[in-house]
C-alpha positions as a Markdown table, in Angstrom:
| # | Residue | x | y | z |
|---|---|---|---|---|
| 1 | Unk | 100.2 | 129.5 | -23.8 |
| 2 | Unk | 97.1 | 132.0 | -23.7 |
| 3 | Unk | 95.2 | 129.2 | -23.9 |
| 4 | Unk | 95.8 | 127.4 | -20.9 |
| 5 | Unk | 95.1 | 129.1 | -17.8 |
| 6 | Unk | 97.2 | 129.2 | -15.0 |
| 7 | Unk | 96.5 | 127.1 | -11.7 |
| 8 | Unk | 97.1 | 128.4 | -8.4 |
| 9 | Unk | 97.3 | 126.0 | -5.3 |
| 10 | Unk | 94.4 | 126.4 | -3.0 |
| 11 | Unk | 96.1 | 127.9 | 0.4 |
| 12 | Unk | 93.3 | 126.1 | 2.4 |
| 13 | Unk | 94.1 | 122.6 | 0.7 |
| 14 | Unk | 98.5 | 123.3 | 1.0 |
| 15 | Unk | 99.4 | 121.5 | 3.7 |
| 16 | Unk | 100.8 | 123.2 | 7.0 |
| 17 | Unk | 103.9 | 122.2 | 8.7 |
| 18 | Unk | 103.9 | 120.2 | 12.0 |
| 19 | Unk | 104.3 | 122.1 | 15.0 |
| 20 | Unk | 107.8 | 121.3 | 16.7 |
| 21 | Unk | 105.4 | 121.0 | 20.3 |
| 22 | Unk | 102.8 | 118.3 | 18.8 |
| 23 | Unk | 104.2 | 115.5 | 20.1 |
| 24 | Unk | 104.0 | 116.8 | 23.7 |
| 25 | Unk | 100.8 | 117.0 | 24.3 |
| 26 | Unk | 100.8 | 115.7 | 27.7 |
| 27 | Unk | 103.6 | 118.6 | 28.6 |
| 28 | Unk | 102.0 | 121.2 | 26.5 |
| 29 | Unk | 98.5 | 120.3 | 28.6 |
| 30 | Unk | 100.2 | 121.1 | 31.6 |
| 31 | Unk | 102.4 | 124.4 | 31.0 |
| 32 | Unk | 99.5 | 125.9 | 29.8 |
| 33 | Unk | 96.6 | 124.8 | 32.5 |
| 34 | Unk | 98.4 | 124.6 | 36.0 |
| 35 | Unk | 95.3 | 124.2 | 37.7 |
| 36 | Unk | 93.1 | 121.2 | 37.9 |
| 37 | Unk | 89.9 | 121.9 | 36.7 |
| 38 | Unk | 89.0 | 121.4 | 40.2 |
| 39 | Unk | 90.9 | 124.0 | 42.0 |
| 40 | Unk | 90.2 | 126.4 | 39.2 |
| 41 | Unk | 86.7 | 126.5 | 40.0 |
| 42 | Unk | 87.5 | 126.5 | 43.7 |
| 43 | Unk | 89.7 | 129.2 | 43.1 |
| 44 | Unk | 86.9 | 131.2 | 41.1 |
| 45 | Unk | 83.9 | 130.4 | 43.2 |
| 46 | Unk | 86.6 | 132.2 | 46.1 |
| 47 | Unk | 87.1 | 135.1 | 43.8 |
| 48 | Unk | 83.5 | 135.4 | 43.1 |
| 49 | Unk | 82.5 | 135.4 | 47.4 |
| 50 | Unk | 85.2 | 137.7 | 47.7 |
| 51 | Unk | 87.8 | 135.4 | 49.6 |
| 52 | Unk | 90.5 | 136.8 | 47.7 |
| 53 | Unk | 90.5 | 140.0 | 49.7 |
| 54 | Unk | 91.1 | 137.5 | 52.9 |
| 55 | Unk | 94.5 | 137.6 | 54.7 |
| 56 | Unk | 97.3 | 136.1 | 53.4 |
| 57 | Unk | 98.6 | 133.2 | 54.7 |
| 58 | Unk | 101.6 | 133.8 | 56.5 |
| 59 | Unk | 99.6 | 136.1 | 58.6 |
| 60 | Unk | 97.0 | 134.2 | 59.7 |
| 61 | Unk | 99.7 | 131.4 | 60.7 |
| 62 | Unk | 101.3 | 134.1 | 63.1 |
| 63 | Unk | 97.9 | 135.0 | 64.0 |
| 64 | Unk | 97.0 | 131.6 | 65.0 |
| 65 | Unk | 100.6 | 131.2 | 66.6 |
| 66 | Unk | 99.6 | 134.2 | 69.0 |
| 67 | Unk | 96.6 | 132.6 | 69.8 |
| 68 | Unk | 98.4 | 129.8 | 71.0 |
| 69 | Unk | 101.1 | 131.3 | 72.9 |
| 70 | Unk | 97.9 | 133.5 | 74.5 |
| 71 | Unk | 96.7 | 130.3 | 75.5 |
| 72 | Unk | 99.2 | 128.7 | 77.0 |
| 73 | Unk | 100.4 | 131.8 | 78.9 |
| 74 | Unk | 96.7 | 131.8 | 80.3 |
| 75 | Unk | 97.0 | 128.3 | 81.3 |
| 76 | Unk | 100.4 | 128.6 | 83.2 |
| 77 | Unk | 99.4 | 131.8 | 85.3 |
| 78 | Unk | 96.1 | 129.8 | 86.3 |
| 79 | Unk | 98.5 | 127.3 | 87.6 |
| 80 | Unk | 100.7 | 129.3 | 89.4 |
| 81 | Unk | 97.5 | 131.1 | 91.3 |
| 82 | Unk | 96.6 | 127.8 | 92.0 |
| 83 | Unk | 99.4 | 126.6 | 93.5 |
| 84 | Unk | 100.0 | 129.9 | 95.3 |
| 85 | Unk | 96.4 | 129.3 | 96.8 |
| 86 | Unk | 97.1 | 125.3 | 97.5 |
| 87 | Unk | 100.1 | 126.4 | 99.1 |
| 88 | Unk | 99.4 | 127.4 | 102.3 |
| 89 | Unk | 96.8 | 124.7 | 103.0 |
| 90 | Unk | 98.9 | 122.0 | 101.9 |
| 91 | Unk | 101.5 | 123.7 | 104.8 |
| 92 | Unk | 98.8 | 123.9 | 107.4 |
| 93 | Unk | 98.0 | 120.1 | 106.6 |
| 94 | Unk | 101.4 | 119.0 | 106.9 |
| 95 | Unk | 101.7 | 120.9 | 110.7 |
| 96 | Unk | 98.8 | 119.6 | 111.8 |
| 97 | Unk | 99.9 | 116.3 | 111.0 |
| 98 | Unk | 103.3 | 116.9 | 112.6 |
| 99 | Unk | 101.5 | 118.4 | 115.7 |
| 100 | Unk | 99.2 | 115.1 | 115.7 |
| 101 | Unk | 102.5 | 113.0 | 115.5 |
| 102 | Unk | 103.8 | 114.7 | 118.1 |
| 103 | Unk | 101.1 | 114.4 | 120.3 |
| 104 | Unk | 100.8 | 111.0 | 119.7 |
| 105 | Unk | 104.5 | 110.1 | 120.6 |
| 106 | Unk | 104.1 | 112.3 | 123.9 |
| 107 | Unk | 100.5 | 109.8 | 124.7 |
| 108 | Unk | 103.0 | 107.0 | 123.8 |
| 109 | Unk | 106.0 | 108.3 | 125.8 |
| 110 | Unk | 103.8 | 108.5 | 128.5 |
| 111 | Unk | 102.1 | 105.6 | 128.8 |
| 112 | Unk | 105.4 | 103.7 | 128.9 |
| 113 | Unk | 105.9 | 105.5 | 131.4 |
| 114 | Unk | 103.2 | 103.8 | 133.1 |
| 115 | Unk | 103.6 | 100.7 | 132.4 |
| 116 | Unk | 107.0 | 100.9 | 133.6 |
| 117 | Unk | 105.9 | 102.5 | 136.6 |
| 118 | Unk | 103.1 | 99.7 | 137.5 |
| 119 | Unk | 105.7 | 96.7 | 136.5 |
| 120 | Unk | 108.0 | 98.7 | 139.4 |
| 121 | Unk | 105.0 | 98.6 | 141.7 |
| 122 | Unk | 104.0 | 94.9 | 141.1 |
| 123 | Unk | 107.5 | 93.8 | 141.4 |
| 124 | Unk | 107.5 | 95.8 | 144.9 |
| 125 | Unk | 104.4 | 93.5 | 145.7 |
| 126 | Unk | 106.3 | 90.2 | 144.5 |
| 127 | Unk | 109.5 | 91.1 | 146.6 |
| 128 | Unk | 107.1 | 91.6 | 149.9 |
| 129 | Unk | 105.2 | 88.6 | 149.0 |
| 130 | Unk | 108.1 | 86.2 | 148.7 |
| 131 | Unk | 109.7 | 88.0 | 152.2 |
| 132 | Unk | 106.2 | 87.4 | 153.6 |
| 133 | Unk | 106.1 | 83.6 | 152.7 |
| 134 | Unk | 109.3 | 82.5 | 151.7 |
| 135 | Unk | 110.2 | 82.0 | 155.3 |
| 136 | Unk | 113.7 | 81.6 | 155.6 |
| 137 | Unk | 114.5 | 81.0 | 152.6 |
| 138 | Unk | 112.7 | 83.7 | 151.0 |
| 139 | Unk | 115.9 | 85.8 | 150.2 |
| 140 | Unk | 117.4 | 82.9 | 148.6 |
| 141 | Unk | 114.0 | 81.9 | 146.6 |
| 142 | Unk | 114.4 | 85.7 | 145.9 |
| 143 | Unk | 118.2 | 85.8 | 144.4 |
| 144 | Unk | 117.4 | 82.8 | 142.8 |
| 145 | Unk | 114.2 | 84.7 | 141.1 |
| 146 | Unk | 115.8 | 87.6 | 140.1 |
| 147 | Unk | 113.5 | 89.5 | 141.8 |
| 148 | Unk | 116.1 | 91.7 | 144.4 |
| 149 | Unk | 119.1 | 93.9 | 142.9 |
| 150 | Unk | 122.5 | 92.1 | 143.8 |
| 151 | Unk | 125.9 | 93.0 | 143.9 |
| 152 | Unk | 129.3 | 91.3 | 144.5 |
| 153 | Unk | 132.7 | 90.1 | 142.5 |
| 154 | Unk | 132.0 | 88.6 | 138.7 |
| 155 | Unk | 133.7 | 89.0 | 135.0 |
| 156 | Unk | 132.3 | 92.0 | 132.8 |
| 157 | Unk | 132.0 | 90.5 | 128.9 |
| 158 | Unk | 131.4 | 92.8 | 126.3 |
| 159 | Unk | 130.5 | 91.2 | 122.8 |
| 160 | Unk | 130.3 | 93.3 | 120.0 |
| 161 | Unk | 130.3 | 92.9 | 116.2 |
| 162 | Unk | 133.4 | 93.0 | 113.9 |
| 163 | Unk | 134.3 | 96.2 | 112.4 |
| 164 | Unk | 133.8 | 95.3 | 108.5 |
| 165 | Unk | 130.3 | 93.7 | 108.9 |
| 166 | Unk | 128.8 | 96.5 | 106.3 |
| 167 | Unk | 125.3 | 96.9 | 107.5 |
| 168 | Unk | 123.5 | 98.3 | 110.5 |
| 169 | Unk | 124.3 | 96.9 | 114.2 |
| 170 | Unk | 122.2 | 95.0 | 116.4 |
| 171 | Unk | 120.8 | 92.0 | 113.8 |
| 172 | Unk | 120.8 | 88.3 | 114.0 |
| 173 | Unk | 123.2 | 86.4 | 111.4 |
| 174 | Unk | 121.9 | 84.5 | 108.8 |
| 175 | Unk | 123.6 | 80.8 | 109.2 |
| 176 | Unk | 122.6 | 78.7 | 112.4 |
| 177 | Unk | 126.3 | 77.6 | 112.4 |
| 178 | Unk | 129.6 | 80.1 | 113.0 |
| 179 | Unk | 129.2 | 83.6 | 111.8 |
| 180 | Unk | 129.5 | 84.2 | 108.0 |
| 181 | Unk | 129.0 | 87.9 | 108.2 |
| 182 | Unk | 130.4 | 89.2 | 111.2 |
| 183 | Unk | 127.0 | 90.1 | 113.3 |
| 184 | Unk | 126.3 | 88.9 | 116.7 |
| 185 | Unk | 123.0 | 86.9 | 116.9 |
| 186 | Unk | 120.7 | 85.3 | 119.2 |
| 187 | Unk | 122.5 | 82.1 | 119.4 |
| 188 | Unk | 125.6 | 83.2 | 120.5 |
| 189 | Unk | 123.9 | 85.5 | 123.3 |
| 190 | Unk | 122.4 | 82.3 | 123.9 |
| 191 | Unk | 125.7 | 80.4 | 124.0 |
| 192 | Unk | 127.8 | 82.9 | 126.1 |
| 193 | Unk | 125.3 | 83.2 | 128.5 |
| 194 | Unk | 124.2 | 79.4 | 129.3 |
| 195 | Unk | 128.4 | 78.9 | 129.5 |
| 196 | Unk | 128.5 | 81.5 | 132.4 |
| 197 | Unk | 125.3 | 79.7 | 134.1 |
| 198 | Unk | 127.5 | 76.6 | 133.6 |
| 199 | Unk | 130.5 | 78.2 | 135.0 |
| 200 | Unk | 128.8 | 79.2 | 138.5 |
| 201 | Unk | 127.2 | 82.5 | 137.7 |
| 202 | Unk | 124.5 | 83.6 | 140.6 |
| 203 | Unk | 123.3 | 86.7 | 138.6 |
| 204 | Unk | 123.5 | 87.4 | 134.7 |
| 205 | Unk | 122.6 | 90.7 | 132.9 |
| 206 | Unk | 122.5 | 91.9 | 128.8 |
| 207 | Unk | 122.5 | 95.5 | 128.7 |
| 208 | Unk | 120.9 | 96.2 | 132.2 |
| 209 | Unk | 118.3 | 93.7 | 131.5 |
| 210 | Unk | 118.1 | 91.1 | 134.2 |
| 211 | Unk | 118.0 | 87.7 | 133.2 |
| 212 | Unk | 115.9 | 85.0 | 135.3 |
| 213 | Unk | 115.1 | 81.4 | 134.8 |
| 214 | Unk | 112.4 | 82.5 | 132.3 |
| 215 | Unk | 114.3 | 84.6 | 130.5 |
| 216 | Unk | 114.3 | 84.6 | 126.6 |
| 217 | Unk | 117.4 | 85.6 | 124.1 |
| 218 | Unk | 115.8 | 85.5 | 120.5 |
| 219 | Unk | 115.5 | 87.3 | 117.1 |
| 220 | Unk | 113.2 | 89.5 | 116.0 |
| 221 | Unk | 114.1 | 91.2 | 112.2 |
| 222 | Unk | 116.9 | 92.7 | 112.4 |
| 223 | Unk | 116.9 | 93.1 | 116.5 |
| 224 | Unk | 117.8 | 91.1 | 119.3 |
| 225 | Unk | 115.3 | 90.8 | 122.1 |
| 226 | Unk | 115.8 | 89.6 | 125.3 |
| 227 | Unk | 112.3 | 89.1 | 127.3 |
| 228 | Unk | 110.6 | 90.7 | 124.7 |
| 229 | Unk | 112.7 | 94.3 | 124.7 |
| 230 | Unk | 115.5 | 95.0 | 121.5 |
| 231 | Unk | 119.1 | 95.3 | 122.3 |
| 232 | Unk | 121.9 | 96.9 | 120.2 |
| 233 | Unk | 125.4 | 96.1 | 120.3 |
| 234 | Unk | 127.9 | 96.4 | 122.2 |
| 235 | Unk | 126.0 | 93.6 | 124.3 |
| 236 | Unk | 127.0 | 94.5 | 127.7 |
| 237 | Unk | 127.5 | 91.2 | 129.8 |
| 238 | Unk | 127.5 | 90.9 | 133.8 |
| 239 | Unk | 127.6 | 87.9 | 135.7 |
| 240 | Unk | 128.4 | 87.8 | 139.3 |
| 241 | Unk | 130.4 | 85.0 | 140.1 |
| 242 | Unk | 133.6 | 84.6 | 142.1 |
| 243 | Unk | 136.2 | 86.5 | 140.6 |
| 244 | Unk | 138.9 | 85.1 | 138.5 |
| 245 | Unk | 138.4 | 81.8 | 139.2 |
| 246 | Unk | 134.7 | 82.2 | 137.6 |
| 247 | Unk | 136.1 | 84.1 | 134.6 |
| 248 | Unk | 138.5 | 81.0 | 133.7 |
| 249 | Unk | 136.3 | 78.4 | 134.2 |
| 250 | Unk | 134.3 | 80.0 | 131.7 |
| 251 | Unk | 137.5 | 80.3 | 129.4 |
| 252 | Unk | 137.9 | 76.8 | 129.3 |
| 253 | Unk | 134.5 | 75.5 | 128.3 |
| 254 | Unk | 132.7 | 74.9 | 125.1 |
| 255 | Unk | 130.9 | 78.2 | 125.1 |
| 256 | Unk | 134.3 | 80.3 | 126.4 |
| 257 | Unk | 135.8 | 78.4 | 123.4 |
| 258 | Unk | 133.1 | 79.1 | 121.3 |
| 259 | Unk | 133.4 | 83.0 | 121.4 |
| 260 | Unk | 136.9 | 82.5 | 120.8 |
| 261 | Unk | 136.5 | 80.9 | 117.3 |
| 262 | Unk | 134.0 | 84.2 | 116.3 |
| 263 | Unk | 136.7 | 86.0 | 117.8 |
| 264 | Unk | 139.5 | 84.2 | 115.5 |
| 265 | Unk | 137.8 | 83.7 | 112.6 |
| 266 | Unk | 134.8 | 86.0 | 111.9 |
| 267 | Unk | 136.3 | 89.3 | 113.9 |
| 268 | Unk | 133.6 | 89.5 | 116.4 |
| 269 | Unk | 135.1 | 91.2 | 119.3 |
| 270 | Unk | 134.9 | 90.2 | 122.9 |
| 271 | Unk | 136.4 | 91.7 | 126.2 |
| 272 | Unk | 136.1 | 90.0 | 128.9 |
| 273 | Unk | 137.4 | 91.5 | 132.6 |
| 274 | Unk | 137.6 | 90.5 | 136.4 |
| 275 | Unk | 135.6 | 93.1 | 138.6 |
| 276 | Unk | 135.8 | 93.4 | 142.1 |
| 277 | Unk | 132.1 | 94.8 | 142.7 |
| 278 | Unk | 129.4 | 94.2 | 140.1 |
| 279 | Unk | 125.6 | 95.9 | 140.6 |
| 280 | Unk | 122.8 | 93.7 | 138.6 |
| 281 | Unk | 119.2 | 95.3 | 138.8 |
| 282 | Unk | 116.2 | 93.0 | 139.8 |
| 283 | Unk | 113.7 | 91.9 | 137.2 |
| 284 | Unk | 111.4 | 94.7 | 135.9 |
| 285 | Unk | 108.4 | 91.4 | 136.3 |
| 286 | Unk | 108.0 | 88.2 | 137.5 |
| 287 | Unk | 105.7 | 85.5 | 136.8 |
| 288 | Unk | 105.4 | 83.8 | 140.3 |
| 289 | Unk | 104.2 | 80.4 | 139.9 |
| 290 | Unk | 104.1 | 77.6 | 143.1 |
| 291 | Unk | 103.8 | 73.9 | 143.2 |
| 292 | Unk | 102.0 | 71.9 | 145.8 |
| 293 | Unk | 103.1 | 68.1 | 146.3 |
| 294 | Unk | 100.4 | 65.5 | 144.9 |
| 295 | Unk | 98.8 | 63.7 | 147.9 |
| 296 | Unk | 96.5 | 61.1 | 146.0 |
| 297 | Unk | 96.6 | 59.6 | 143.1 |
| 298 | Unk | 98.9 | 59.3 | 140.2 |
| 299 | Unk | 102.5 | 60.4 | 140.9 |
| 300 | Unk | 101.7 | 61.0 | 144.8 |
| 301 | Unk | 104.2 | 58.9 | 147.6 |
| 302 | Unk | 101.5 | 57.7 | 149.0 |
C-alpha cells in the first residue's frame, strides 16, 4: 500500500455542474442588459455632454403646455382688439348704407310722384282735346274712352280668395281650368269682368283702376296686374249699369255662373250687391288713336 501513491482528481479537469439559467440565454441576455446597445451609448454620450442635469420630463411637458396656453391666450385677445376696432366701422358702413337706401326710396317715391302727376296732366290735355274735337259726341267718345270720372246706379262685386288657400294673397293659380288651390287669378278677373261688359256695363273698375277698351288683366309672378300696375285681393269690382236688373243678367250668364262654381267648389268668395250711386275714376292714360276713311285704292267705296 506504501507503494502505490495516491491519485487525487484534478479540480480543473472535475467537471462543474450545469447552471439551472443555461438554457435561457435569450432571457438571461435581456434581464441583465435592458438597454440596446444603441440607447446605451445614447444614453452615455448624454451623460458625458452633461444632459443628464437637463429637466425632467414631466416638467418640460408643463412647460411646453404653458407655452401653448400663452399662445393661444395671445391669439384670442388680438382678436377681440380686432373686432373691437372692426366694430365701429362695420356699424358706420351699415348706416351709411341704410341712409343711401333711404335716400334712394325718397328719389323713387318722388319720382312716382311725378309721373303720376304728368299722366294727371296729359290726361287733362286728352279730356280737352276730345271736348275740342269730338263735337257732339265728344262726351260720349269720352265715357266710352274712359277718359272722364262717371257716376250712377251699378252692382259692387267683391272677389276674394278662400280662407284655407295656405300661401300669400294676390297670385295667379296654377291650372288654366277651375281653381285647384283656392287663389283668384287672372282668368277669372278676366271672366267676371268681360260677363259684366256682356251684361250692359257702361263703366268697369278693379281696385280703383279704371278699365278701358285697352285695358289688360294678366299675371305677373305671383301678382295680378291690370294695365301694367299689381293688385291684391280682395279685388274690388264696380260696374255701373242699371241697377238690379244689370246685376241678374249678369247672374244668369256663363261668367255669373262661372264664379258660382269657384264659389261652390273651390271656396273662392264672392259678394256681389245693388248700389244706388257708384263713383268710377277716369283713366290715369290714354292712348288716343283716330281713323280716317280710305278714299282710293284697296278697301275704299269708291
Amino acid at each position: 500500500m506504501c507503494g502505490m501513491s495516491q491519485q487525487h482528481p484534478d479540480r480543473s479537469t472535475a467537471t462543474r455542474p450545469a447552471r439551472p439559467d443555461a438554457s435561457m440565454s435569450l432571457l438571461t441576455n435581456v434581464m441583465e442588459h435592458s438597454l440596446d446597445e444603441g440607447y446605451a451609448e445614447a444614453a452615455a454620450r448624454r451623460k458625458a455632454d452633461g444632459g443628464g442635469a437637463g429637466l425632467p420630463r414631466t416638467l418640460r411637458a408643463k412647460l411646453w403646455l404653458g407655452a401653448g396656453l400663452v399662445l393661444a391666450a395671445l391669439v384670442v385677445t388680438l382678436g377681440a382688439a380686432q373686432a373691437r376696432y372692426e366694430a365701429p366701422t362695420a356699424a358706420k358702413e351699415r348706416q351709411e348704407l341704410i341712409a343711401r337706401v333711404e335716400d334712394g326710396t325718397a328719389e323713387a317715391d318722388g319720382l312716382q310722384e311725378r309721373v303720376h302727376e304728368l299722366r294727371e296732366t296729359v290726361a287733362g290735355m286728352q279730356r280737352e282735346a276730345l271736348r275740342d274735337h269730338g263735337g257732339s259726341t265728344g262726351e260720349l267718345v269720352q265715357l266710352l274712352a274712359g277718359a272722364t270720372p262717371v257716376e250712377g246706379p251699378g252692382v259692387e262685386l267683391s272677389v276674394d280668395d278662400a280662407e284655407d288657400t295656405g300661401g300669400e294673397p294676390g297670385g295667379p293659380r296654377q291650372t288654366t281650368g277651375f281653381a285647384d288651390t283656392g287663389r283668384v287669378r287672372d282668368r277669372d278677373l278676366q271672366l267676371v269682368v268681360n260677363g259684366l261688359w256682356a251684361a250692359g256695363a257702361e263703366a268697369v273698375s278693379i281696385n280703383g283702376q279704371r278699365l278701358t277698351s285697352l285695358s289688360a288683366i294678366r299675371a305677373a309672378g305671383d301678382a295680378i296686374l291690370v294695365d301694367n300696375k299689381p293688385l291684391v285681393p280682395p279685388y274690388k269690382i264696380l260696374a255701373v249699369g242699371d241697377g238690379q236688373e244689370f246685376a241678374d243678367r249678369f247672374s244668369r250668364s256663363v261668367d255669373g255662373q262661372y264664379l258660382k262654381v269657384l264659389e261652390e267648389d273651390y271656396g273662392i268668395r264672392a259678394d256681389l250687391d245693388v248700389r244706388d250711386g257708384l263713383r268710377l275714376p277716369a283713366a290715369p292714360s290714354l292712348t288716343l288713336r283716330t281713323a280716317e276713311p280710305v278714299t282710293t285704292g284697296k278697301g275704299s267705296n269708291s
